[in-house]
N, C-alpha and C positions, 0 to 999 in steps of 0.2 A: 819794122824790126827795131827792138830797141834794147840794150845792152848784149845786143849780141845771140838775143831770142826771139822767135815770131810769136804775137801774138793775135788773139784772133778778137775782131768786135764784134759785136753783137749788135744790132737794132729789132727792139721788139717792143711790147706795150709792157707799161710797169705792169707788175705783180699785184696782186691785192694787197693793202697794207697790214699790219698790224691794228691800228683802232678800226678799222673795216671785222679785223675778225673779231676780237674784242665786243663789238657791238655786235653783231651774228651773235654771238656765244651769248648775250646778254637776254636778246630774243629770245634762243631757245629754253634756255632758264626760267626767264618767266613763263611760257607758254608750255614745258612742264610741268612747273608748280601748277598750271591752270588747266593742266586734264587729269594729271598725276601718273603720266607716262614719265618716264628717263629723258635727261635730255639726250644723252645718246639713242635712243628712239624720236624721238621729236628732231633731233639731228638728220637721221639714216631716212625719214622720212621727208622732209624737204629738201636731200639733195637726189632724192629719187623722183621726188614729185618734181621740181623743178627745173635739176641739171639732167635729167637722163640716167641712162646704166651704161656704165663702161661696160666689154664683157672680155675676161679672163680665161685663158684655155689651162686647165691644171689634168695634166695625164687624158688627155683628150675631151675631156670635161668642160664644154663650157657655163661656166661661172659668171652670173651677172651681178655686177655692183653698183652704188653709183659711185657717179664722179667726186674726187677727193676735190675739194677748195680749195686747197695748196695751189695748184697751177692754174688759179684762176685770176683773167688779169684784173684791175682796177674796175672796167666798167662793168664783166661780169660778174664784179662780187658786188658791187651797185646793184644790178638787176636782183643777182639774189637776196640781196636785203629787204630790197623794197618788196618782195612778191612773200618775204618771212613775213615784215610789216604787217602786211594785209593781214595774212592768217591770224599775228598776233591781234588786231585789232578785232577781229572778229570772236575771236575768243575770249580776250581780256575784257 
Protein backbone atom coordinates (compact mmCIF):
# COMPACT_ATOMS: atom_id res chain seq x y z
CA UNK A 1 0.00 0.00 0.00
CA UNK A 2 1.28 3.24 -0.68
CA UNK A 3 -0.35 6.69 -0.26
CA UNK A 4 -3.22 5.21 0.91
CA UNK A 5 -3.93 3.00 -2.39
CA UNK A 6 -3.06 -0.73 -3.30
CA UNK A 7 -1.23 -1.41 -5.93
CA UNK A 8 -0.75 -4.35 -7.90
CA UNK A 9 3.09 -5.78 -9.28
CA UNK A 10 3.42 -7.46 -11.89
CA UNK A 11 6.45 -9.91 -12.95
CA UNK A 12 6.46 -10.95 -16.53
CA UNK A 13 9.06 -11.05 -19.41
CA UNK A 14 9.77 -7.66 -21.14
CA UNK A 15 7.66 -6.91 -24.13
CA UNK A 16 9.27 -6.67 -27.61
CA UNK A 17 10.90 -3.36 -27.88
CA UNK A 18 10.45 -0.78 -30.27
CA UNK A 19 14.01 -1.07 -32.47
CA UNK A 20 12.82 -5.03 -32.37
CA UNK A 21 9.82 -3.82 -34.36
CA UNK A 22 11.34 -1.05 -36.17
CA UNK A 23 13.79 -3.68 -37.76
CA UNK A 24 10.75 -6.38 -38.42
CA UNK A 25 8.92 -3.47 -40.22
CA UNK A 26 12.28 -2.96 -42.00
CA UNK A 27 12.45 -6.65 -43.27
CA UNK A 28 9.24 -6.69 -44.50
CA UNK A 29 9.69 -3.57 -46.67
CA UNK A 30 12.51 -4.94 -48.26
CA UNK A 31 11.06 -8.40 -48.96
CA UNK A 32 7.91 -6.48 -50.42
CA UNK A 33 9.84 -4.30 -52.64
CA UNK A 34 11.44 -7.88 -53.57
CA UNK A 35 8.20 -9.82 -54.74
CA UNK A 36 6.02 -6.80 -55.20
CA UNK A 37 3.46 -7.93 -52.55
CA UNK A 38 2.33 -5.15 -49.81
CA UNK A 39 4.04 -5.16 -47.00
CA UNK A 40 1.03 -5.72 -45.15
CA UNK A 41 0.84 -9.05 -47.04
CA UNK A 42 4.28 -9.89 -46.50
CA UNK A 43 3.25 -8.80 -42.91
CA UNK A 44 -0.15 -11.12 -42.56
CA UNK A 45 1.99 -13.69 -43.93
CA UNK A 46 4.83 -14.31 -41.55
CA UNK A 47 2.84 -13.88 -38.72
CA UNK A 48 0.72 -16.65 -39.95
CA UNK A 49 3.53 -18.59 -41.26
CA UNK A 50 5.44 -18.23 -38.15
CA UNK A 51 3.26 -17.33 -34.98
CA UNK A 52 0.03 -19.23 -35.67
CA UNK A 53 -3.74 -18.14 -35.87
CA UNK A 54 -5.36 -16.86 -33.10
CA UNK A 55 -9.16 -17.71 -33.56
CA UNK A 56 -12.02 -15.04 -32.95
CA UNK A 57 -15.69 -16.08 -32.42
CA UNK A 58 -17.86 -13.03 -34.13
CA UNK A 59 -21.73 -14.03 -33.75
CA UNK A 60 -20.87 -17.63 -33.59
CA UNK A 61 -18.46 -17.39 -36.46
CA UNK A 62 -15.17 -18.57 -35.83
CA UNK A 63 -12.60 -16.25 -37.43
CA UNK A 64 -8.97 -17.13 -37.69
CA UNK A 65 -6.10 -14.62 -37.60
CA UNK A 66 -2.75 -14.54 -36.78
CA UNK A 67 -1.24 -13.51 -33.91
CA UNK A 68 -0.72 -9.65 -33.38
CA UNK A 69 3.22 -8.77 -32.38
CA UNK A 70 2.12 -6.35 -29.87
CA UNK A 71 2.04 -9.00 -27.09
CA UNK A 72 5.01 -10.59 -27.93
CA UNK A 73 7.72 -10.73 -25.40
CA UNK A 74 11.51 -9.97 -26.18
CA UNK A 75 12.61 -13.39 -27.00
CA UNK A 76 9.62 -14.05 -29.16
CA UNK A 77 10.06 -11.25 -31.36
CA UNK A 78 13.91 -12.46 -31.60
CA UNK A 79 12.62 -15.80 -32.89
CA UNK A 80 10.33 -13.91 -35.13
CA UNK A 81 12.98 -11.84 -36.75
CA UNK A 82 15.37 -14.28 -37.26
CA UNK A 83 13.03 -16.84 -39.01
CA UNK A 84 11.75 -13.10 -41.37
CA UNK A 85 15.77 -13.06 -41.70
CA UNK A 86 15.84 -16.30 -43.46
CA UNK A 87 12.94 -15.67 -45.73
CA UNK A 88 14.50 -12.17 -46.42
CA UNK A 89 17.79 -13.71 -47.20
CA UNK A 90 16.42 -16.13 -49.50
CA UNK A 91 14.71 -13.65 -51.44
CA UNK A 92 16.88 -10.70 -51.39
Amino acid sequence: EQGGKWHEVSIRPPRRSNPQNDYFHTLLRDIATATGHSVEEVKHFCKAEYLGYDTVVIRGIPIARPRETSGLTEVEMTELITRTEVLHADLI
